[in-house]
PQR file of N, CA, C, O and H, with PARSE charges and radii, in Angstrom:
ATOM      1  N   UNK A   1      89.346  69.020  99.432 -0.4000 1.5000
ATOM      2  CA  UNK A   1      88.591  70.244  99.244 -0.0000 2.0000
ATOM      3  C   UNK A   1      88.788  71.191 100.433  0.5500 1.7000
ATOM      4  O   UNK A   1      88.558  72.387 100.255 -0.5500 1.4000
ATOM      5  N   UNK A   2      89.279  70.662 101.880 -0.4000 1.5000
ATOM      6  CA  UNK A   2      89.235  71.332 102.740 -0.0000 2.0000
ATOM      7  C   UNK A   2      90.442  72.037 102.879  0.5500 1.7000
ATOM      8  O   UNK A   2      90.417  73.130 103.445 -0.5500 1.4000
ATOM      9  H   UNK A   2      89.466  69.690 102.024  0.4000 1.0000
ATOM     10  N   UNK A   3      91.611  71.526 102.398 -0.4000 1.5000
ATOM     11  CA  UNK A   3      92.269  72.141 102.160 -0.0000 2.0000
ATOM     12  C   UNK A   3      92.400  73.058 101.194  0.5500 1.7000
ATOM     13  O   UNK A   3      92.673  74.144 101.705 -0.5500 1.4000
ATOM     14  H   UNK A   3      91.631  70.638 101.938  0.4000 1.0000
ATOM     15  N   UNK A   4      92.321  73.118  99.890 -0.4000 1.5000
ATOM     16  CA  UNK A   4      92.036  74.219  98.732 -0.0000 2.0000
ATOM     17  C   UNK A   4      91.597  75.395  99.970  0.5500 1.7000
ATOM     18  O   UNK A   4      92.414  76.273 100.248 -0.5500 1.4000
ATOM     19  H   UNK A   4      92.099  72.237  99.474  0.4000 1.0000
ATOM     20  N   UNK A   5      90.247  75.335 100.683 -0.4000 1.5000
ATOM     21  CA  UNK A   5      89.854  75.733 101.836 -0.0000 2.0000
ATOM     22  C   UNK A   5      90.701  76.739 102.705  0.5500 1.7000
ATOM     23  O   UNK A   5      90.724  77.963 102.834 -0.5500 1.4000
ATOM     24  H   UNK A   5      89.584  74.622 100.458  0.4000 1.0000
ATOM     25  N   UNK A   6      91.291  75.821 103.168 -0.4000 1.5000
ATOM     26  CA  UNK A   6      92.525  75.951 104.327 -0.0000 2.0000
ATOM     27  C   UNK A   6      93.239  77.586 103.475  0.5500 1.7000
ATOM     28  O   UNK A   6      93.047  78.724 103.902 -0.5500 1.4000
ATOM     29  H   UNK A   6      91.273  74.826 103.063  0.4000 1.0000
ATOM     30  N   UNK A   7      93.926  77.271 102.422 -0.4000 1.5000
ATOM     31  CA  UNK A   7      95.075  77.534 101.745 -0.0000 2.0000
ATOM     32  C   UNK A   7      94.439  78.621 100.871  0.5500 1.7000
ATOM     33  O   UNK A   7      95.288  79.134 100.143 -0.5500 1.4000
ATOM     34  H   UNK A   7      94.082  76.346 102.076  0.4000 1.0000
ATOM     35  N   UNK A   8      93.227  79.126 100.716 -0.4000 1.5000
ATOM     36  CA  UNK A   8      92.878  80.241 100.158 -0.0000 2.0000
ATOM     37  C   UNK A   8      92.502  81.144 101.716  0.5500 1.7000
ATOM     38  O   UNK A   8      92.908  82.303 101.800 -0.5500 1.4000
ATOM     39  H   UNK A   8      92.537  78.709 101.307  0.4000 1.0000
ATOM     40  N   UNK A   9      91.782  80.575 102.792 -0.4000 1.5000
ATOM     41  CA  UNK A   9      91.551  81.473 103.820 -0.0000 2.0000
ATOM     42  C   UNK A   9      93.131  82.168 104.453  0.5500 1.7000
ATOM     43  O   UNK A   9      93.075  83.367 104.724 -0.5500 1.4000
ATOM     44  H   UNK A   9      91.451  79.634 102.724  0.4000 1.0000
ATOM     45  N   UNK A  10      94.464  81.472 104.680 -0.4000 1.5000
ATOM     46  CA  UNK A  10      95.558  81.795 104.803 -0.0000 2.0000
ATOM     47  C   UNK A  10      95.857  82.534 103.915  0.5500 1.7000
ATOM     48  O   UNK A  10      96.691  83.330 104.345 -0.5500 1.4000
ATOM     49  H   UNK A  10      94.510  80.498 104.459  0.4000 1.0000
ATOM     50  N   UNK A  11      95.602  82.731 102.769 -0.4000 1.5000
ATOM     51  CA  UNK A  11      96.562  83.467 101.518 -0.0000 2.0000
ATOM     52  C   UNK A  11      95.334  84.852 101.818  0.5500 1.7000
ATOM     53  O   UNK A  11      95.848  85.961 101.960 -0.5500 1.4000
ATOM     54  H   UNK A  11      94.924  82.084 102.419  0.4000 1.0000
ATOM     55  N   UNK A  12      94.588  84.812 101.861 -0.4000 1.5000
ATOM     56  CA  UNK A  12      93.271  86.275 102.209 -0.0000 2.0000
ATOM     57  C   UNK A  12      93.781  86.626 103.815  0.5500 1.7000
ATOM     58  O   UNK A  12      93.459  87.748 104.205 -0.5500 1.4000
ATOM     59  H   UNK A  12      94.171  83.911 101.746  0.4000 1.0000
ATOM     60  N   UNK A  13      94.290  86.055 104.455 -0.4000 1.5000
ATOM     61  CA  UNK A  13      94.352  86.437 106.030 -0.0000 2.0000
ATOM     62  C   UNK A  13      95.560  87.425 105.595  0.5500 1.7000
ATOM     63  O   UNK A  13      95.304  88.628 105.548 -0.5500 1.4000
ATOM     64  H   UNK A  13      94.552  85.144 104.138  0.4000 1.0000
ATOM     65  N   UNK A  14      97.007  86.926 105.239 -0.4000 1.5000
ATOM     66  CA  UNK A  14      98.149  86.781 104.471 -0.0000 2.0000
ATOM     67  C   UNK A  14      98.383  88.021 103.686  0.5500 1.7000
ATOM     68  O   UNK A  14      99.493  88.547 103.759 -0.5500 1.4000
ATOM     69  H   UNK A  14      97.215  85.949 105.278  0.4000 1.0000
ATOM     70  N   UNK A  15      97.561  88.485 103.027 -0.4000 1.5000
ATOM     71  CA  UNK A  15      97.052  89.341 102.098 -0.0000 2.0000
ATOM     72  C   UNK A  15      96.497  90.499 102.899  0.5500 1.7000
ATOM     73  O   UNK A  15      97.392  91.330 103.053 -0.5500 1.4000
ATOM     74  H   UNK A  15      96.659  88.059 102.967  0.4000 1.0000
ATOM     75  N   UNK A  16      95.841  90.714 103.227 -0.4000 1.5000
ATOM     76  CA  UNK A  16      94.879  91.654 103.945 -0.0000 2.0000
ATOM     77  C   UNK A  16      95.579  92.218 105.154  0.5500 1.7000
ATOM     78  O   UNK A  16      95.183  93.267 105.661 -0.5500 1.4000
ATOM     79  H   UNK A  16      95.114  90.039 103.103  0.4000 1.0000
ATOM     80  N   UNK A  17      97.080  91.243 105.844 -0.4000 1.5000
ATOM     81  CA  UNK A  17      97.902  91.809 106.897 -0.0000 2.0000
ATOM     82  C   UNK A  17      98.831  92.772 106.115  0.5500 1.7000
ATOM     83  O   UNK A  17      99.121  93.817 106.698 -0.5500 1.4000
ATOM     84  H   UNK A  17      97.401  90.391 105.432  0.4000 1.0000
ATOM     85  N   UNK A  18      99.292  92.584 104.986 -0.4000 1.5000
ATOM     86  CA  UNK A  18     100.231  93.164 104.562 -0.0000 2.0000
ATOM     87  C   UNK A  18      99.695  94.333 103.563  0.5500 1.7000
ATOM     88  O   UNK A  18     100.402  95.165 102.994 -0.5500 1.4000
ATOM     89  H   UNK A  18      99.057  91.735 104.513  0.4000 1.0000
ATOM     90  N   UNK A  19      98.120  94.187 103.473 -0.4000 1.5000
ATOM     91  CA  UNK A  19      98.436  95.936 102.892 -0.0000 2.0000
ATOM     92  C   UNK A  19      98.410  96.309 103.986  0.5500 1.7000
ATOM     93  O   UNK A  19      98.578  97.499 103.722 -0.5500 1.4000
ATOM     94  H   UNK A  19      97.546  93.512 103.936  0.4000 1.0000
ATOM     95  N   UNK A  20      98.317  96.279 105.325 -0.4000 1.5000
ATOM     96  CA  UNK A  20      97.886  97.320 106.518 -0.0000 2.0000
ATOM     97  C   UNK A  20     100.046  97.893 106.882  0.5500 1.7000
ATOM     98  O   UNK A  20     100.615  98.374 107.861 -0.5500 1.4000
ATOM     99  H   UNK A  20      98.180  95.312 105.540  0.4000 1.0000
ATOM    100  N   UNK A  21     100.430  97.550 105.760 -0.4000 1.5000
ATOM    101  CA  UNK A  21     102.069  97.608 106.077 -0.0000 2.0000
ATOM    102  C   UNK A  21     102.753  98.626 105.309  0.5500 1.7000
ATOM    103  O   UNK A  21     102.559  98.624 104.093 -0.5500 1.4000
ATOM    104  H   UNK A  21      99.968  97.159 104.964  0.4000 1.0000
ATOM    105  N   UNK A  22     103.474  99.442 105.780 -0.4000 1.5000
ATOM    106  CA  UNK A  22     103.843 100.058 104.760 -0.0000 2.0000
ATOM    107  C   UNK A  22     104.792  98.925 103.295  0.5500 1.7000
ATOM    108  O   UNK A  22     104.819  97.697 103.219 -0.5500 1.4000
ATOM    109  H   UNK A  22     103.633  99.444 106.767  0.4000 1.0000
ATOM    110  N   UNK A  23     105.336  99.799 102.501 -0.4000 1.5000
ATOM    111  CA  UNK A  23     106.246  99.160 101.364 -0.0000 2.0000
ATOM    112  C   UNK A  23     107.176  98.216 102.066  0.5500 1.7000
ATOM    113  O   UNK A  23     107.272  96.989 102.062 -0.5500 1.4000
ATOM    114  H   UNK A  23     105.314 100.797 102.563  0.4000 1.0000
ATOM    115  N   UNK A  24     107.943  99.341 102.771 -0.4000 1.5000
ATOM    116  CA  UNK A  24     109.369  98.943 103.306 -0.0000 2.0000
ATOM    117  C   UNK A  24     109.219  97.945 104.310  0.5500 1.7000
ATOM    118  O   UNK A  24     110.156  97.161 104.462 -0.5500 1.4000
ATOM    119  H   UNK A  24     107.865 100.338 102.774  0.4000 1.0000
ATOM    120  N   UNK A  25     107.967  97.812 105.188 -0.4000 1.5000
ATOM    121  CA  UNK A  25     107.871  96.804 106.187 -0.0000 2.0000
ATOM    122  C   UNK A  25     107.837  95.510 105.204  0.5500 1.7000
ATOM    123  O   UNK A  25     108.383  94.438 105.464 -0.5500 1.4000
ATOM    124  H   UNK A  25     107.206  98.448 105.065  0.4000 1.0000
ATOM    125  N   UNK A  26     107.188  95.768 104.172 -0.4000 1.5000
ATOM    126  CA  UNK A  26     106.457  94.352 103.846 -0.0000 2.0000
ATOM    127  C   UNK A  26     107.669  93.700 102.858  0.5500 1.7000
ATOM    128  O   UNK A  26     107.946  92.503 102.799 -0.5500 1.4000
ATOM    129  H   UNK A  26     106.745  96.639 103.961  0.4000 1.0000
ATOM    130  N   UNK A  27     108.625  95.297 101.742 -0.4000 1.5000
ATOM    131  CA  UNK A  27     109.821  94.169 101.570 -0.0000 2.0000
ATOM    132  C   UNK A  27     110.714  93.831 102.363  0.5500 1.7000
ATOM    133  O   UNK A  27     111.656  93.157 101.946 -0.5500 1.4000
ATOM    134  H   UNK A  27     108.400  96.270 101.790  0.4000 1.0000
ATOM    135  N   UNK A  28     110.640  94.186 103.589 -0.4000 1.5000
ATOM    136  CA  UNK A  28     111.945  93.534 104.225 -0.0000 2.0000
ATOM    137  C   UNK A  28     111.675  92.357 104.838  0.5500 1.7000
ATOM    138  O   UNK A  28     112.606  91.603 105.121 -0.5500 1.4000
ATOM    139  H   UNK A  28     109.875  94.734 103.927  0.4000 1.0000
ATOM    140  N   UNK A  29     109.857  91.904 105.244 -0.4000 1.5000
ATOM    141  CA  UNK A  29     109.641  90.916 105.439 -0.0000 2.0000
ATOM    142  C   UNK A  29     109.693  89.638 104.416  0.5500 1.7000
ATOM    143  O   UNK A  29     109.782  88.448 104.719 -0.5500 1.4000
ATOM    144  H   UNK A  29     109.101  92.516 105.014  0.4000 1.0000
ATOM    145  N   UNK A  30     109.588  90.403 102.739 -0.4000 1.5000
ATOM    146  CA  UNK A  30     109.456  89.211 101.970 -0.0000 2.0000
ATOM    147  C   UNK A  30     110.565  88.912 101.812  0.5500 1.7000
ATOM    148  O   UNK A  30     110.751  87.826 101.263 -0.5500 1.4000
ATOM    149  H   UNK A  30     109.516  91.369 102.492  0.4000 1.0000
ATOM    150  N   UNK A  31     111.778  89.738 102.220 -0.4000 1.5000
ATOM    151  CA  UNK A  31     113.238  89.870 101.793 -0.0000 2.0000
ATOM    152  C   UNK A  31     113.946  88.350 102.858  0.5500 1.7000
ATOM    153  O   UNK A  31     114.549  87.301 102.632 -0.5500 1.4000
ATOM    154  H   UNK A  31     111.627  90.620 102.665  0.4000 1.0000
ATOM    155  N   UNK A  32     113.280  89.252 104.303 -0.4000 1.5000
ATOM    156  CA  UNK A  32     113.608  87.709 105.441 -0.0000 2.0000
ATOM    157  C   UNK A  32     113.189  86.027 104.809  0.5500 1.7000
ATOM    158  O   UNK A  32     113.868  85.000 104.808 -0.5500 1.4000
ATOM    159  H   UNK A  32     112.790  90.104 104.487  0.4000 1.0000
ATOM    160  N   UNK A  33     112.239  86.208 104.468 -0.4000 1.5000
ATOM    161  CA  UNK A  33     111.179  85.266 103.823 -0.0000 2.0000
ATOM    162  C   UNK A  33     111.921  84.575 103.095  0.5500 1.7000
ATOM    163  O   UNK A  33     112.295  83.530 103.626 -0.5500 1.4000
ATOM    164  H   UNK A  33     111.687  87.042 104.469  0.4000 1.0000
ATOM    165  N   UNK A  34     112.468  84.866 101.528 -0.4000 1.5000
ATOM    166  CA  UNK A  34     112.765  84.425 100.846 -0.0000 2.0000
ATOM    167  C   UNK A  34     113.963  84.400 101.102  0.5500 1.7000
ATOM    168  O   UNK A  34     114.421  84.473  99.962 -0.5500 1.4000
ATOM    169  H   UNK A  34     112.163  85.715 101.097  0.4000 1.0000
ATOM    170  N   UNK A  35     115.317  84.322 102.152 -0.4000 1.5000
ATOM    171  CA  UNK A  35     116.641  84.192 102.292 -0.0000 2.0000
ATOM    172  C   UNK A  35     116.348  83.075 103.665  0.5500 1.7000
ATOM    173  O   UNK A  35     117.334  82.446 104.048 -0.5500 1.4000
ATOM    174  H   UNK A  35     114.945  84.263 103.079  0.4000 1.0000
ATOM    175  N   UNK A  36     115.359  82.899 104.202 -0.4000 1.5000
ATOM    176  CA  UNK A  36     114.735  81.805 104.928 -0.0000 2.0000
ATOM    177  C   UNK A  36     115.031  80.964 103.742  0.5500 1.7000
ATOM    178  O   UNK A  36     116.157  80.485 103.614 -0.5500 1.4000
ATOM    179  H   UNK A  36     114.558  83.411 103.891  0.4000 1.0000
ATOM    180  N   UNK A  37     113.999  80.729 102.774 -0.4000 1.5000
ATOM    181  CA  UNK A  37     113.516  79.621 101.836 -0.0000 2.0000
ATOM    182  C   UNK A  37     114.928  79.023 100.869  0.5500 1.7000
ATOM    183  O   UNK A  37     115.160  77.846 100.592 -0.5500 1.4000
ATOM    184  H   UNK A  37     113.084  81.119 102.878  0.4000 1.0000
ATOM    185  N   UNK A  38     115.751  80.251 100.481 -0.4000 1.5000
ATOM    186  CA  UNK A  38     117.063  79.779  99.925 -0.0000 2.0000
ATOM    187  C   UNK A  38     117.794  79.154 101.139  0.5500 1.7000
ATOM    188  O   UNK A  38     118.090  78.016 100.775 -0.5500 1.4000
ATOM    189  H   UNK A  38     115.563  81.207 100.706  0.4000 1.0000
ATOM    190  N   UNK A  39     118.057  79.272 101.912 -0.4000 1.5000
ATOM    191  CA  UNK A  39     118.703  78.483 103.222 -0.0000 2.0000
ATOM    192  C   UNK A  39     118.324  77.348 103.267  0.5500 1.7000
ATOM    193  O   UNK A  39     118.987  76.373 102.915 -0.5500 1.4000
ATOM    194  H   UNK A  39     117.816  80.197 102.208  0.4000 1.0000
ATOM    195  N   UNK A  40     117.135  77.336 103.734 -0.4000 1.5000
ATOM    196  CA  UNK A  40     116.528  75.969 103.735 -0.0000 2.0000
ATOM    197  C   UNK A  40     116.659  74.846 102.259  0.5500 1.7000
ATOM    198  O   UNK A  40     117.100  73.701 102.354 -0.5500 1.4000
ATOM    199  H   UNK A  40     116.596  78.129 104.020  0.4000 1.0000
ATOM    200  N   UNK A  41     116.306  75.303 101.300 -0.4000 1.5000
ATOM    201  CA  UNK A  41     116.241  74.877 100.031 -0.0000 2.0000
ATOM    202  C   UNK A  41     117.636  73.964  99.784  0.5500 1.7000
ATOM    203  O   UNK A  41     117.760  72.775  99.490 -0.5500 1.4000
ATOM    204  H   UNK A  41     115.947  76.233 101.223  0.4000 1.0000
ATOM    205  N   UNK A  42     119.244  75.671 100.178 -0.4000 1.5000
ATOM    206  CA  UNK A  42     120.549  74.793  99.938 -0.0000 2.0000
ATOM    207  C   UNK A  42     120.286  73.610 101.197  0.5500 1.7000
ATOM    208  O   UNK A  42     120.527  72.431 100.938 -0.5500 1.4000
ATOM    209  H   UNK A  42     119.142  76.637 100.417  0.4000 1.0000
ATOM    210  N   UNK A  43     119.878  73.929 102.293 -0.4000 1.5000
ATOM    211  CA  UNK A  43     120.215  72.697 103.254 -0.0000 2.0000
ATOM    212  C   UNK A  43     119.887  71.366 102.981  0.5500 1.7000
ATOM    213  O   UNK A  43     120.427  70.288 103.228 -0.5500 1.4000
ATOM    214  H   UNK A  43     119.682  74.887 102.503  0.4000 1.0000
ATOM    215  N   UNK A  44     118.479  71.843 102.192 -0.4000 1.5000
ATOM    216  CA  UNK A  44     117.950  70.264 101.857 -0.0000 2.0000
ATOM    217  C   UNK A  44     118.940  69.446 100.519  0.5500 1.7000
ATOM    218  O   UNK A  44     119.381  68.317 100.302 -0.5500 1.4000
ATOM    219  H   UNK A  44     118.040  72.718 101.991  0.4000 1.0000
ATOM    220  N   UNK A  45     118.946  70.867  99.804 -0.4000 1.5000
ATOM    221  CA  UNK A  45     119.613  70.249  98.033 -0.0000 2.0000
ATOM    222  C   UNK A  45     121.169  69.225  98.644  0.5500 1.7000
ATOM    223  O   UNK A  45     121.701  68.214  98.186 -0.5500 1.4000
ATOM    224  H   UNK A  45     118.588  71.784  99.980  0.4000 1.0000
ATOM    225  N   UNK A  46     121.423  69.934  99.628 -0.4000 1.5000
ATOM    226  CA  UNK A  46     122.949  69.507 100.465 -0.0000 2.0000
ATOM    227  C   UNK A  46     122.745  67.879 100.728  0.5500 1.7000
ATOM    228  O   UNK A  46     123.054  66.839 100.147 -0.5500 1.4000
ATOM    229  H   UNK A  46     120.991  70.756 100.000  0.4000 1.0000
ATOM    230  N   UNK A  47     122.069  68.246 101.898 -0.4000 1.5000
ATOM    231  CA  UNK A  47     121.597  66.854 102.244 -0.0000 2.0000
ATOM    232  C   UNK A  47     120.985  65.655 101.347  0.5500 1.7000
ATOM    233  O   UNK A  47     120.866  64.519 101.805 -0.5500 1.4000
ATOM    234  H   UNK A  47     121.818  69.091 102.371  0.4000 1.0000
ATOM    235  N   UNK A  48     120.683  65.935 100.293 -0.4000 1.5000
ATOM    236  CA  UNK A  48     119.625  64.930  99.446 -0.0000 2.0000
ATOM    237  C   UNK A  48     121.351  64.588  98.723  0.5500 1.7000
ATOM    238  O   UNK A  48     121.660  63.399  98.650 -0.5500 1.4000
ATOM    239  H   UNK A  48     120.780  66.858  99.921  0.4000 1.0000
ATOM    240  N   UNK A  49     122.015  65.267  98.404 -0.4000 1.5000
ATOM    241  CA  UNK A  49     123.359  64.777  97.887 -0.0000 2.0000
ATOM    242  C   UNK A  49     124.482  64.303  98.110  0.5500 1.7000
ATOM    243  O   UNK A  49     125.465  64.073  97.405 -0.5500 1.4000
ATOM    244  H   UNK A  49     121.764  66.233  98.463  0.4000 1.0000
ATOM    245  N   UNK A  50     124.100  64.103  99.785 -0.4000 1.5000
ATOM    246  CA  UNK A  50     125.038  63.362 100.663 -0.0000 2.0000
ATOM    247  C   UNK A  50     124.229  62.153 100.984  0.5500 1.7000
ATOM    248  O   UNK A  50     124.753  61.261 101.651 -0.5500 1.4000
ATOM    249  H   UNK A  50     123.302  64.289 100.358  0.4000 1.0000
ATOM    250  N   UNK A  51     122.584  62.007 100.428 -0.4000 1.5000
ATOM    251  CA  UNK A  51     122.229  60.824 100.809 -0.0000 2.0000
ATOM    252  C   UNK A  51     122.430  59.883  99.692  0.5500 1.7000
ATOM    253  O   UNK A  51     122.257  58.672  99.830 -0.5500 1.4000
ATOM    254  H   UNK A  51     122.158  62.732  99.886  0.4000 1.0000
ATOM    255  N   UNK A  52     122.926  60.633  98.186 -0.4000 1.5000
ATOM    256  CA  UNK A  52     122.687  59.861  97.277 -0.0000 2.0000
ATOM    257  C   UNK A  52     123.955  59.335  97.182  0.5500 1.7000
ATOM    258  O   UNK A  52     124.201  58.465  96.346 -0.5500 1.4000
ATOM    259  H   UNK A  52     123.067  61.617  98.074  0.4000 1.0000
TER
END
């Protein structure tokens, strides 16, 4: 429960930074964001297929 907790106060903190942003700040941050998460994602998909 404390987490549910945790993970709605982050997503309102999260939320509330990025309207104070313009458009362009906030897509180029989700833009970093999500070419982070594909990186990471191939690194792992990589690795899980060199372990199998």
């Amino acid at each position: 429960m404390i987490f549910l907790f945790a993970a709605l106060a982050a997503a309102g903190f999260l939320l509330g930074a990025a309207a104070h942003t313009t458009l362009s700040q906030f897509a180029l941050a989700g833009a970093l964001i999500g070419g982070w998460l594909l990186l990471f994602g191939a690194r792992e998909g990589a690795a899980w297929l060199r372990r199998r």
